[in-house]
BAFI-3210 file (N, C-alpha, C; in Angstrom, 3 decimals, decimal comma, padded with zeros to 6 digits):
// residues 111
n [1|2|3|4|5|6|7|8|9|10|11|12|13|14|15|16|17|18|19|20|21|22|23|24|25|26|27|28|29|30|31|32|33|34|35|36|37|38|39|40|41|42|43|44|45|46|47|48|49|50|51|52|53|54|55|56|57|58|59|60|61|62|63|64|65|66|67|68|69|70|71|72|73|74|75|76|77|78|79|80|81|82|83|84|85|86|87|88|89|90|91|92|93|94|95|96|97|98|99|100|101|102|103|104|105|106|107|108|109|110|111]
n.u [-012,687|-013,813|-013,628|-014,012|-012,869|-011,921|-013,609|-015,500|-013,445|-012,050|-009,536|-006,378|-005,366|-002,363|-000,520|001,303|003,084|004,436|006,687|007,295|005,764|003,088|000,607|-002,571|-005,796|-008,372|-011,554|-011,295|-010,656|-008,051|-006,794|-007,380|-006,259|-003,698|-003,748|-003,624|-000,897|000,656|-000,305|000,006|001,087|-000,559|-003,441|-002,003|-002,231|-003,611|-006,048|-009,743|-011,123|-013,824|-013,333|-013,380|-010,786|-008,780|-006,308|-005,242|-004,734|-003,829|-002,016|-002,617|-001,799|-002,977|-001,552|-001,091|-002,110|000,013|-000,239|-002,269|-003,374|-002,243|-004,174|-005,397|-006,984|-008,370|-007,418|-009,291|-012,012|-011,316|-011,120|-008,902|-006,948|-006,403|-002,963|-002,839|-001,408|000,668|001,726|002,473|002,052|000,592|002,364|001,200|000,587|002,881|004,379|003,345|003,555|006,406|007,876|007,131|007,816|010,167|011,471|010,549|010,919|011,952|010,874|012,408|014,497|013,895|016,550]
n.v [-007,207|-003,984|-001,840|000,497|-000,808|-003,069|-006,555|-007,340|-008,961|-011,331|-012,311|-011,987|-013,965|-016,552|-016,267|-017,342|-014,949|-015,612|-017,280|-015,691|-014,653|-013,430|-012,341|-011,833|-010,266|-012,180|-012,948|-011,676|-010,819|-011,680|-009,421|-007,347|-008,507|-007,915|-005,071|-004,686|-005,437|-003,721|-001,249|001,390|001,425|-001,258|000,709|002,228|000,814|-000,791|-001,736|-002,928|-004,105|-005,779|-007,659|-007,247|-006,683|-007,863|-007,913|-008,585|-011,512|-014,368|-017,260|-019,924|-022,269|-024,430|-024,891|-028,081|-029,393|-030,829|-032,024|-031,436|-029,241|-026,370|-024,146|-021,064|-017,471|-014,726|-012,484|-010,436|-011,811|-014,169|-015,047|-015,385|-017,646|-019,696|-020,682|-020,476|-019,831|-017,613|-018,040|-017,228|-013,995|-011,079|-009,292|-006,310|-007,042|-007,957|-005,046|-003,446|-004,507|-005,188|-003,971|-004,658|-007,377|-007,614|-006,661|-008,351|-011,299|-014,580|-017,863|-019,911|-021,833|-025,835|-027,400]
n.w [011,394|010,420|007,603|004,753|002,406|002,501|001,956|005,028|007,751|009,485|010,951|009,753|006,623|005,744|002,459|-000,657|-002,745|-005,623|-004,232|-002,145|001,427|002,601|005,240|004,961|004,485|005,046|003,243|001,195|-002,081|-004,403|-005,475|-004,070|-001,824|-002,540|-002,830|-000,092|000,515|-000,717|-000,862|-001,898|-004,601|-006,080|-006,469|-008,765|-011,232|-013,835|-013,560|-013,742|-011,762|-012,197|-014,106|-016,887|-018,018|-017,581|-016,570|-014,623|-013,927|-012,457|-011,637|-009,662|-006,755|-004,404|-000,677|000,427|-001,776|-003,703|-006,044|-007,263|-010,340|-011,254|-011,179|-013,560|-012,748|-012,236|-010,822|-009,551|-008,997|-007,609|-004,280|-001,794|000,216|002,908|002,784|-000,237|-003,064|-005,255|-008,292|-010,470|-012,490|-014,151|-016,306|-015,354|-012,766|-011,961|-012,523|-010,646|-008,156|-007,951|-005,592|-003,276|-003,586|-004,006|-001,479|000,537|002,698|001,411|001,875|004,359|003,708|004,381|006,561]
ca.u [-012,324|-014,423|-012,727|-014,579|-012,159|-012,060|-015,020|-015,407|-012,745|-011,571|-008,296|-005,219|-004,469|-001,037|-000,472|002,765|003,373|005,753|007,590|007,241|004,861|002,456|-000,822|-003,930|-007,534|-009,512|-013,176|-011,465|-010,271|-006,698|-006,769|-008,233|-005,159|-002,376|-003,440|-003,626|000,445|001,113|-001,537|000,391|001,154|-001,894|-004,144|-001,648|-002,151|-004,673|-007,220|-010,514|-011,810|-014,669|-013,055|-013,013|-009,861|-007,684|-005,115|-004,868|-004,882|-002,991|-002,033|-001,998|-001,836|-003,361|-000,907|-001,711|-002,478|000,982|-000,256|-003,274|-002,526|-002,146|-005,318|-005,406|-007,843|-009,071|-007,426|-010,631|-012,727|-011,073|-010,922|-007,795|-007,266|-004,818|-002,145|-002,407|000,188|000,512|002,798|002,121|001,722|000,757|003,490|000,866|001,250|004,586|005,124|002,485|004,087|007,385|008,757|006,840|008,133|011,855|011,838|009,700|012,039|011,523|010,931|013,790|014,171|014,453|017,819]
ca.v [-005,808|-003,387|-000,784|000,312|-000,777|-004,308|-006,959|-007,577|-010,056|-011,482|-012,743|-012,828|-015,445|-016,440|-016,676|-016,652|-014,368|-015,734|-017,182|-014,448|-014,826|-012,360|-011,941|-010,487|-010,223|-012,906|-013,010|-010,978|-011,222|-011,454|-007,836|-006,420|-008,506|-007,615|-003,788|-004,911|-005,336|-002,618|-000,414|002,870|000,817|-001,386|001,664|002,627|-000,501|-000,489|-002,746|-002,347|-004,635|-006,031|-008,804|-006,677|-005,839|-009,455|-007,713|-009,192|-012,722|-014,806|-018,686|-020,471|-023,506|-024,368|-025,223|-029,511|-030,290|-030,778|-033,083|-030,380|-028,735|-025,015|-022,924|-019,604|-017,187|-013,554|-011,525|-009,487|-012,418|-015,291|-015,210|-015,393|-018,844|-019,521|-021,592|-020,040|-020,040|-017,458|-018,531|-016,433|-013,038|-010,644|-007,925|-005,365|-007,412|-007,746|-004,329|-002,676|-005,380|-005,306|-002,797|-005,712|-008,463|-007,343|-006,212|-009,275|-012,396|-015,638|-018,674|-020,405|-023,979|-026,256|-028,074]
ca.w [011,228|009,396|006,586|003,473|001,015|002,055|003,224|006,684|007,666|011,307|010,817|008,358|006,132|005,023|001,236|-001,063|-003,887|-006,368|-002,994|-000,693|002,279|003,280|005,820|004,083|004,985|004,447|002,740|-000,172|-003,506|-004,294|-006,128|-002,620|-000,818|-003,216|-002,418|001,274|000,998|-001,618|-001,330|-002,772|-005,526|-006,698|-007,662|-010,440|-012,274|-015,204|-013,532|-013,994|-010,876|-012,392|-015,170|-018,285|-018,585|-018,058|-016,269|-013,136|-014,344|-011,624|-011,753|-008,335|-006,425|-003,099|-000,162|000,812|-002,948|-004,726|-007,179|-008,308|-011,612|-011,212|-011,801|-013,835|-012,603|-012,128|-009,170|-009,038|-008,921|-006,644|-002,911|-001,130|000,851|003,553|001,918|-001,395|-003,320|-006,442|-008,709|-011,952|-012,401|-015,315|-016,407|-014,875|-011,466|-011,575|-012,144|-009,209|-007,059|-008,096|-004,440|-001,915|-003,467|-003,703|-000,163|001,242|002,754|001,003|003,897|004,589|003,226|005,953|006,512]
c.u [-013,211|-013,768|-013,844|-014,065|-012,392|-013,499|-014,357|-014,102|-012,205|-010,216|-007,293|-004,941|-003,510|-001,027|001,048|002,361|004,702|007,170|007,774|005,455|004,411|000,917|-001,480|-005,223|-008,132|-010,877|-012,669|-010,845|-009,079|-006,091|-006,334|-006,596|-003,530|-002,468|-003,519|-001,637|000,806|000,063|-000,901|001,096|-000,304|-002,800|-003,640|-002,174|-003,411|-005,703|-008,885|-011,792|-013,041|-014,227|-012,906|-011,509|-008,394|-006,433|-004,462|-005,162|-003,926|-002,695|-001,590|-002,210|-002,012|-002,312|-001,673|-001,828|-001,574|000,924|-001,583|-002,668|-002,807|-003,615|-005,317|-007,091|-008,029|-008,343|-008,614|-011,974|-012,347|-010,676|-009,795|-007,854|-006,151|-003,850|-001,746|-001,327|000,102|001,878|003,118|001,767|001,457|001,548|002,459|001,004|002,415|004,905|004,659|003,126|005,958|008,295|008,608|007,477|009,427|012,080|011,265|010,357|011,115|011,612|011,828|013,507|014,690|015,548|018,576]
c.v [-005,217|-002,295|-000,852|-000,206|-002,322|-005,015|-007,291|-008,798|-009,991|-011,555|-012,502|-013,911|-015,590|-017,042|-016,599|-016,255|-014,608|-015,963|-016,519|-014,566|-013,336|-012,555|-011,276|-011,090|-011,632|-012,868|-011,779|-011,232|-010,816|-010,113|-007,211|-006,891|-008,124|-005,806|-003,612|-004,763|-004,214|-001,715|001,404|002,314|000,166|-000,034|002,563|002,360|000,148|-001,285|-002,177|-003,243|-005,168|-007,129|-008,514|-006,730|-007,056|-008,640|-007,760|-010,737|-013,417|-016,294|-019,251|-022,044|-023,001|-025,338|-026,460|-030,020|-030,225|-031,098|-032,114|-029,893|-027,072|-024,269|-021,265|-019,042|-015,810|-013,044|-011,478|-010,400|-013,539|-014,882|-015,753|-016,946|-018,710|-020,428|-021,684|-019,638|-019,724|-017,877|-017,443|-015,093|-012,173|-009,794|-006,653|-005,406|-007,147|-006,659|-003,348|-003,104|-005,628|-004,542|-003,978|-007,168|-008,562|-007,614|-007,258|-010,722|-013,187|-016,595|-019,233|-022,117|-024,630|-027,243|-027,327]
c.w [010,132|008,800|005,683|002,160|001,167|002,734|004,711|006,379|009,273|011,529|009,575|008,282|005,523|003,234|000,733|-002,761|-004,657|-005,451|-002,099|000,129|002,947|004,145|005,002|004,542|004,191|004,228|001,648|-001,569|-003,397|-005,124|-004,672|-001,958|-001,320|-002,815|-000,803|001,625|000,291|-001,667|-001,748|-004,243|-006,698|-007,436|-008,525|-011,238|-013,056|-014,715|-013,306|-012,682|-011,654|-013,813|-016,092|-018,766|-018,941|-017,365|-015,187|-013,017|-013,632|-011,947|-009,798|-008,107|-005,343|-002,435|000,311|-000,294|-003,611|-006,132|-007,873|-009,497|-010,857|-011,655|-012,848|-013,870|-012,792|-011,128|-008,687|-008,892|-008,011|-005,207|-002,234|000,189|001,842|002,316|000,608|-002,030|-004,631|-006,995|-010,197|-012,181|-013,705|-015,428|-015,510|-013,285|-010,699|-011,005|-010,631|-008,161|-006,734|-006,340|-003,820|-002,543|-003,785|-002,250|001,093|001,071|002,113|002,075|003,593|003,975|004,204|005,701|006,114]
res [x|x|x|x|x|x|x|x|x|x|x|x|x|x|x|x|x|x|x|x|x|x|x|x|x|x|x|x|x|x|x|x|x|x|x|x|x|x|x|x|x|x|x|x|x|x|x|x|x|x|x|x|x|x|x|x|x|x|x|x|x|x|x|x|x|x|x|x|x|x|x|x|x|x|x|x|x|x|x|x|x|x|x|x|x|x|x|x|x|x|x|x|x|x|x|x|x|x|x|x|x|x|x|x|x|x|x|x|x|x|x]
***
């Protein structure tokens, strides 16, 4: 699919935000896919897309590697994976994000 806001991308990939599962474009940065689910939200925030500013500072883990340690990274700089799995968010996150991740089921635990 082509758009100007995000890069090209063919498919959605599934990620979770602080337990909540969402589709987002893949081949972009997890800034780009956090305003992919909230996008009348995200361009409140204070971010400055380009790393200055530290305020989209995420912590994740990749889905298959339990035993990995957690990463902390960049929104505006890391690429969105399937299986990703944020766990961490900064108060500016939180709060841009705060509507989609009220209103967005958590997956069911099985059994």
């Amino acid at each position: 699919m082509n758009d100007t806001l995000y890069r090209n991308f063919e498919k959605l990939v599934e990620i979770a935000i602080r337990g909540k599962k969402f589709q987002v474009p893949e081949n972009n940065t997890c800034l780009r896919a956090f305003q992919y689910v909230s996008p009348e939200t995200i361009p409140y925030g204070r971010f400055c897309w380009n790393q200055e500013c530290q305020l989209c500072r995420v912590t994740y883990k990749l889905e298959g590697q339990p035993d990995s340690a957690a990463r902390p990274v960049l929104a505006c700089k890391v690429l969105v994976a399937e299986g990703m799995q944020i766990i961490e968010l900064t108060d500016e996150l939180k709060w841009t994000l705060s509507g989609v991740l009220k209103t967005a089921s958590a997956p069911s635990s099985p059994g």
